[in-house]
N, C-alpha and C positions, 0 to 999 in steps of 0.2 A: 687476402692481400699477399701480393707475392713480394718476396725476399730477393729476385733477380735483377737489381738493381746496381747498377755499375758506373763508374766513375768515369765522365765521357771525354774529358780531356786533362790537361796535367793543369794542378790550379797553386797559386803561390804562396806558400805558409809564410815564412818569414826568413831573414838574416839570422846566424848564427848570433853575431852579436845584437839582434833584437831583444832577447831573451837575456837574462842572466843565467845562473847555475843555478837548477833544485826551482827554476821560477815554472811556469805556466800560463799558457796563449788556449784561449779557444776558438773553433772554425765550425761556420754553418756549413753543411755541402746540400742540397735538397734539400731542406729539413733535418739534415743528420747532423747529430752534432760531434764534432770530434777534437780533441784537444792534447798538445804538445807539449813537452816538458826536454828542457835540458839536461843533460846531465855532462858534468864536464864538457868535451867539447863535441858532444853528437846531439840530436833530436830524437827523440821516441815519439810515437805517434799514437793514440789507442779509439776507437770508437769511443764516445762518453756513457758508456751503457756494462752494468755492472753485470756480470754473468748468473747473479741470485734470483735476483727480480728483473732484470733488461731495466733500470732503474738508472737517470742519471748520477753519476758518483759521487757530483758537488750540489751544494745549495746557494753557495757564494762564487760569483762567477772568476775565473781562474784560477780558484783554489782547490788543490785535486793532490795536496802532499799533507800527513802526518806532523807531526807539531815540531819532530825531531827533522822536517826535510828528509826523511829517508827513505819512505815509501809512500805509492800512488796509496789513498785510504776512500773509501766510500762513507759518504756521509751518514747515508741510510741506517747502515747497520756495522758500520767501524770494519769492514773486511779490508785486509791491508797488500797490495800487488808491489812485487819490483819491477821498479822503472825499468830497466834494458830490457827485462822479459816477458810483462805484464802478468807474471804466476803471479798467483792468491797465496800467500803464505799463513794466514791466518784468516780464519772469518767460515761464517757459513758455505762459502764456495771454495772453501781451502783445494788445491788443487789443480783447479779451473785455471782460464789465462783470459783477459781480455782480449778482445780484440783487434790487434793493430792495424795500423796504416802503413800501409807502405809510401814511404818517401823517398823523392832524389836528391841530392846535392850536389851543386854545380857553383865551386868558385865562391864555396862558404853559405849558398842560399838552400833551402828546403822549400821541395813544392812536394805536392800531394802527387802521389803518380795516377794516370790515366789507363784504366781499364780495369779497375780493381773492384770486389765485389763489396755494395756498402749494406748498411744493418737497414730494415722491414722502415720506412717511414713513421713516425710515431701518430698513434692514433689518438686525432682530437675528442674527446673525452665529452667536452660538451657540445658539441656540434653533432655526433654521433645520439646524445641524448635529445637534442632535438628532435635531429631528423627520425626518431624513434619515436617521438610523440605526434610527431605532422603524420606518419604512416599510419596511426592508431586514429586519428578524425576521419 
């Protein structure tokens, strides 16, 4: 499966004031899932894919912050990332960064920007186990 996979035109996340502060929005792009968070008055963007296992971060959908609001947290295995920067500061991938999105803003709005490289498609798990047992008949 190839990873060359890029973003083919500019797509529209949301109003600054959509979002509160410390809140979080998520977006399908392909199949890719990628999700926004405020922080005072800018947007951070990260692919929803944890750099431990490429594992989504949440289990509950736009919750992607620690109890205290202070940091992006994985739900998997509690690894904790800062928002402006997406560093791990804690957790099995301490070190590591998520991987962000780049976005534009124009007149207080965020859209996703156009031509940017997105993460490998997620592979259907049971469709793949099918289609592994129609090849074995």
């Amino acid at each position: 499966m190839t990873t060359d996979s890029y973003t083919k035109t500019e797509i529209p996340l949301c109003a600054i004031d959509d979002l509160e502060d410390r809140c979080a929005m998520e977006l399908v792009i392909e199949e890719r899932q990628l999700f926004a968070i405020r922080m005072d008055d800018k947007i951070f963007a990260y692919w929803n894919l944890c750099p431990h296992r490429s594992s989504p971060l949440n289990w509950v959908p736009n919750q992607f912050l620690d109890v205290e609001n202070q940091l992006i947290q994985c739900a998997l295995h509690g690894a904790l990332f800062e928002i402006d920067s997406g560093l791990c500061v804690a957790g099995p991938c301490s070190g590591d960064h998520l991987q962000s999105v780049e976005l534009r803003c124009e007149d207080q709005f965020y859209y996703v920007a156009a031509n940017q490289q997105m993460p490998a498609a997620p592979v259907n798990l049971r469709a793949q186990a099918l289609a592994d047992l129609e090849d074995k008949e």
